[in-house]
C-alpha positions as CSV (number, residue, x, y, z in Angstrom):
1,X,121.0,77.2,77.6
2,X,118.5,79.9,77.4
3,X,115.1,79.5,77.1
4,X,114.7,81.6,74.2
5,X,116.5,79.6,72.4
6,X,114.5,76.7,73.2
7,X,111.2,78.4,72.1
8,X,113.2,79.2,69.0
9,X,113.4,76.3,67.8
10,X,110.0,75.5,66.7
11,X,110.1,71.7,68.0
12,X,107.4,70.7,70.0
13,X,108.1,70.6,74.0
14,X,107.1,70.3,77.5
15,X,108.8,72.1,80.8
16,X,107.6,71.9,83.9
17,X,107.6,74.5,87.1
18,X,108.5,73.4,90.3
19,X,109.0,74.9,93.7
20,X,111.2,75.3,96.2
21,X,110.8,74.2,100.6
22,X,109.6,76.7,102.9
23,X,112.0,74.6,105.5
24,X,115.7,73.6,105.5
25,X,114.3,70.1,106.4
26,X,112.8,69.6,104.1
27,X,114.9,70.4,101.3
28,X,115.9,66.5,100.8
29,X,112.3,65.3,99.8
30,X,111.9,68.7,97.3
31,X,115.2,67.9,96.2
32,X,114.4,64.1,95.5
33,X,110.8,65.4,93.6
34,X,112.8,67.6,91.2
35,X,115.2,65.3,90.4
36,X,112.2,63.0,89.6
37,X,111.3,65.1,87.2
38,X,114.2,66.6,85.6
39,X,115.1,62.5,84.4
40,X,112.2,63.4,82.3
41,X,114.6,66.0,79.7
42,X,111.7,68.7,79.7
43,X,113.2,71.1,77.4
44,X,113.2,73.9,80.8
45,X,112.0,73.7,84.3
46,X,111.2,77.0,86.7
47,X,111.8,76.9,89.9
48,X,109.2,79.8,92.2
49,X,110.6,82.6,94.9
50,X,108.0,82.0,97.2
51,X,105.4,84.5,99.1
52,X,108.3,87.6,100.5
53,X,111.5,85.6,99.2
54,X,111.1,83.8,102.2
55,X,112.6,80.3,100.2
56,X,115.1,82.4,97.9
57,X,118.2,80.7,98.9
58,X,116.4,77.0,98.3
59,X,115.4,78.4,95.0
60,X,118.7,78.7,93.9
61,X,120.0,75.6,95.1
62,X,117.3,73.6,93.8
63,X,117.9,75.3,89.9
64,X,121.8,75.1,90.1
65,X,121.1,71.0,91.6
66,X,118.3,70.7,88.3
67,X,121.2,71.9,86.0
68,X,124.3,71.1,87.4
69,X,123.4,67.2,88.0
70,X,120.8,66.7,85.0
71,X,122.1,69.1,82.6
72,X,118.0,70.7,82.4
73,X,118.1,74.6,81.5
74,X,116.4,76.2,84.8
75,X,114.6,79.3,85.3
76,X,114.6,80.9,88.6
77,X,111.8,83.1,89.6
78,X,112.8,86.4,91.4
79,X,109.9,88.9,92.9
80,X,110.9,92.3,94.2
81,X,107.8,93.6,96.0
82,X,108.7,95.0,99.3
83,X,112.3,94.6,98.4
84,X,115.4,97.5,98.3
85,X,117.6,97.7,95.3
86,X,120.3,96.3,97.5
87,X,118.4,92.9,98.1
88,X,118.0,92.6,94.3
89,X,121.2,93.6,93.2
90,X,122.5,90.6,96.0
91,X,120.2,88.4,94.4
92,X,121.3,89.2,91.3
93,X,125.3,88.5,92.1
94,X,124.0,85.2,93.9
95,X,122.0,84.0,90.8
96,X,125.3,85.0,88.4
97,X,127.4,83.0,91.0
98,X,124.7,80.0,90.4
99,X,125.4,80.0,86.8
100,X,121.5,80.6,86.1
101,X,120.9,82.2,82.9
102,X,117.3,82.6,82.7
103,X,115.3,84.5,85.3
104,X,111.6,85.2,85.6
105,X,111.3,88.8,86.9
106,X,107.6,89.0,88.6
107,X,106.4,91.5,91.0
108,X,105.2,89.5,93.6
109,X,102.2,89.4,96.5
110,X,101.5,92.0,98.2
111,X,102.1,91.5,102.1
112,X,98.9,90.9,103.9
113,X,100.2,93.5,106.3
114,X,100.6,95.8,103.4
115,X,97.4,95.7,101.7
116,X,96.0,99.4,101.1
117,X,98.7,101.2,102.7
118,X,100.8,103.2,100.8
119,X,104.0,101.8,98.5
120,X,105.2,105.0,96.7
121,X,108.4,104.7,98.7
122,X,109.1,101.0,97.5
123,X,112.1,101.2,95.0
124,X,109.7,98.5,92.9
125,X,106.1,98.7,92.7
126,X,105.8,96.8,89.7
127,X,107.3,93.8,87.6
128,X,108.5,96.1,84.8
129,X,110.4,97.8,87.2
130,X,112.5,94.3,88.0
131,X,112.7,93.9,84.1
132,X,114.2,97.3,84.0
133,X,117.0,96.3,87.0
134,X,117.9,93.2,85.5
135,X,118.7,94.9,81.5
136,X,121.0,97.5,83.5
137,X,122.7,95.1,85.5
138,X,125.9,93.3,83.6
139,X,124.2,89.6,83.9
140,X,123.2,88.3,80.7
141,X,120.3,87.1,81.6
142,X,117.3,85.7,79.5
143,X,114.1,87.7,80.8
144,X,110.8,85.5,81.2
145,X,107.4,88.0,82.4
146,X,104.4,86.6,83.5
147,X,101.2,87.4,81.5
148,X,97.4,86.8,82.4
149,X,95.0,85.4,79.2
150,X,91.7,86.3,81.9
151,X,93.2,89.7,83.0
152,X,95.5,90.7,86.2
153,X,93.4,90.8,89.1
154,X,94.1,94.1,89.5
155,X,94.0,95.6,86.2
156,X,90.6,97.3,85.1
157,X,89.9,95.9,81.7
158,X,92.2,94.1,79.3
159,X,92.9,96.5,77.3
160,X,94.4,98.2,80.2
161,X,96.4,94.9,81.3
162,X,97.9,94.2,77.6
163,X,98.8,97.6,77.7
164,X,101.1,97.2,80.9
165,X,102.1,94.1,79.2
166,X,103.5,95.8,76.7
167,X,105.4,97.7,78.6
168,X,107.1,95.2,80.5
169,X,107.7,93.9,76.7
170,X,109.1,96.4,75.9
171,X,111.6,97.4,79.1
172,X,113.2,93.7,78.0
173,X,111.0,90.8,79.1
174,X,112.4,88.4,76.2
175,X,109.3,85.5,76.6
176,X,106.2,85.5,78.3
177,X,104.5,82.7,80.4
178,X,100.6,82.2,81.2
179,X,98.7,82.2,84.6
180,X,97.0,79.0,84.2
181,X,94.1,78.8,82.5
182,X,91.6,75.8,81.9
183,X,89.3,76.9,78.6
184,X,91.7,77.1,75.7
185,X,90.1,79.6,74.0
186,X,90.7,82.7,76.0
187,X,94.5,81.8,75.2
188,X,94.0,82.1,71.7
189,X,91.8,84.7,72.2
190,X,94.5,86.4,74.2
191,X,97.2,85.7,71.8
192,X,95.0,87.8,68.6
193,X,94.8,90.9,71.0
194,X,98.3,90.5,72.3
195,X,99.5,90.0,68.4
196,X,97.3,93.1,67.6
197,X,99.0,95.4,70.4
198,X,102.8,94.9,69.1
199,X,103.8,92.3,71.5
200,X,105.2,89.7,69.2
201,X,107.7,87.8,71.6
202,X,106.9,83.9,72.4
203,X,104.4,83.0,75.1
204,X,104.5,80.1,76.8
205,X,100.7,78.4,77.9
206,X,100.6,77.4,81.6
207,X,98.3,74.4,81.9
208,X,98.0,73.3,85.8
209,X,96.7,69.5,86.1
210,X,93.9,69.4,88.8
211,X,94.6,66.2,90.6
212,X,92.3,66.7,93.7
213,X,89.2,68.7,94.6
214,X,90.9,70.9,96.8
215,X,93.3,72.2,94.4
216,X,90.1,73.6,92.5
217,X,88.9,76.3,95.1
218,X,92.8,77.1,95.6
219,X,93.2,77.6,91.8
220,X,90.3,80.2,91.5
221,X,91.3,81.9,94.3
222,X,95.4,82.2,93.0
223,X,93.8,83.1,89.5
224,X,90.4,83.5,89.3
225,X,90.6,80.9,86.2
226,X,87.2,80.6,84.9
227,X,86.2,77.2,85.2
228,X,84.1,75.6,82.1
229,X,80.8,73.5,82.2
230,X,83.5,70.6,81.4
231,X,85.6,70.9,83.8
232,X,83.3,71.2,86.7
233,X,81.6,68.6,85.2
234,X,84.8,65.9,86.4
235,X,85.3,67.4,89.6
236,X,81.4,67.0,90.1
237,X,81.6,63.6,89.4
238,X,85.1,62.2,90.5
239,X,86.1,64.9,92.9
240,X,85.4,62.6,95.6
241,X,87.2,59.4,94.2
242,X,91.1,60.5,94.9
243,X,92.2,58.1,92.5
244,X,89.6,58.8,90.0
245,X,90.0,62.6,90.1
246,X,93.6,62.3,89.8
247,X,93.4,60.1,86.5
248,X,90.7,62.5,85.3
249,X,92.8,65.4,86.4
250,X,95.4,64.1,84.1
251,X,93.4,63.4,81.3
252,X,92.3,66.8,80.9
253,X,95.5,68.9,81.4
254,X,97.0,66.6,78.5
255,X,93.6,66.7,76.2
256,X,94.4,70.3,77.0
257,X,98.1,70.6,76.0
258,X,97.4,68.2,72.7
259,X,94.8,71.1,71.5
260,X,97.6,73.8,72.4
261,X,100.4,71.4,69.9
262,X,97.5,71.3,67.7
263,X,97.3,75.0,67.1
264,X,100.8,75.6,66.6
265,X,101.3,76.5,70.4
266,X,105.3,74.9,70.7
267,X,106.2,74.8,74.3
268,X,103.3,74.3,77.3
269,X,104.9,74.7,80.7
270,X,102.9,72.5,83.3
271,X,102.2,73.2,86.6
272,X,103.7,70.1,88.4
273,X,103.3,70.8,92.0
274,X,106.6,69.1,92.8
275,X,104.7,65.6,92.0
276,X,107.4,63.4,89.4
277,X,104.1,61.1,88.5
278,X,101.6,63.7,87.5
279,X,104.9,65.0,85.5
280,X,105.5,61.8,84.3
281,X,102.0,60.5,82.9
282,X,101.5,63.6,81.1
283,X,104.8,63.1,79.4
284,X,103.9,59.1,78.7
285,X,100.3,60.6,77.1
286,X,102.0,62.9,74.5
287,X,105.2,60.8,74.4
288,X,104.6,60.0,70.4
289,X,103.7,63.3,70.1
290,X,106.9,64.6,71.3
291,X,108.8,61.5,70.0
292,X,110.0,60.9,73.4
């Protein structure tokens, strides 16, 4: 199934990202966690490329496993920074082979090694670039971009980062997904100036649930997420409490995705760090919500 045809259908959902080993052993124990959490039925789930495409191969075998053995539509991130037409065409052959019909074209990190040298002989220096690759091949695929309510980190202003949005929109990105973001508000915020520009396909909010301190300074750093009063609030007080911050972690991601339902936002894809009973409790706290 595609996922635009998922987001189509105007029934409220959850999906959940997960990602894929960095090592061959230990595939098994990633393997186990996604199973976890595709016996869930979220309505999708994304599996990540990893930093350089370094996991690629695991990707794909963790999304064919997800919908091959639980019958969950999958999304397979691929990035093409650094990367030669030739990689991505193989990539693209190897995800046709996988039976994977949804793909989330993203640009990718820059190389440590290549920060501030010159890229102008890269055959992709941007996502829209990927986008573009993927309409002219002959897959049918089902384009997913990735979008940014607080801004790219490397755009100037917003203006000029919806604007570049657009474009990528426009070259064939079919839905759009969310950084994650923890103040609802700049979503819908987002959402009204996205509207405004002519960019009118479905986005999907990307809520990340903050079960330990250390995922905080991480999260900034990946993002640069502004935190609210609120939210430091609970890591003030329970971030030292494992248990504690991990129920409060909880609590706020799903308060979070219940506003989201609450203004007509259909789908919220969650962050699940390959962890089935963060997945799992947020799905029993919305469970009448979803009627699941």
């Amino acid at each position: 199934m595609k996922i635009i045809d998922v987001l189509n259908n105007n029934k409220l959902s959850l999906s959940f990202e997960v990602f894929p080993p960095k090592t061959e052993t230990a595939f098994e124990s990633v393997k186990i966690a996604t199973e976890e959490i595709a016996k869930l039925r979220p309505s999708f789930m994304s599996v990540t490329y990893g930093a350089g495409g370094g996991t690629s191969k695991y990707t794909l075998d963790i999304a064919r496993n997800i919908k091959k053995e639980h019958g969950v539509p999958t999304l397979a991130h691929l990035t093409c920074v650094s990367s030669s037409k030739a990689t991505v065409k193989e990539k693209i052959e190897q995800m046709q082979a996988a039976g994977i019909e949804n793909v989330m074209a993203l640009r990718g990190d820059i190389p440590e090694e290549m920060q501030g040298k010159d890229r102008s002989g890269w055959d992709y220096l941007h996502a829209v670039d990927l986008v573009r690759e993927l309409k002219k091949s002959n897959a049918d695929f089902c384009i997913g971009g990735a979008c940014y309510p607080e801004v790219h980190p490397e755009s100037v202003n917003q203006k000029e980062d919806i604007l570049r949005l657009k474009e990528k929109v426009d070259a064939g990105c079919d839905f759009l997904t969310t950084q994650m973001f923890f103040d609802n508000h700049l979503l819908y915020n987002f959402l009204y100036k996205i509207r405004e520009a002519g960019i009118t396909v479905p986005v999907v909010p990307g809520v990340m649930p903050i079960t330990n301190a250390n995922q905080v300074e991480r999260a900034i750093r990946l993002s640069g997420s502004f935190m609210p009063q609120r939210f430091k609030s609970l890591v003030d007080k329970f971030g030292s409490d494992p248990a504690a911050m991990k129920q409060a972690g909880i609590a706020y991601a799903t308060d979070q995705i219940i506003d989201l339902y609450a203004n007509n936002i259909t789908n919220v894809h969650v962050y699940a760090m390959n962890k089935p009973d963060v997945a799992e409790q947020i799905q029993k706290n919305l469970s009448d919500i979803l009627g699941k």
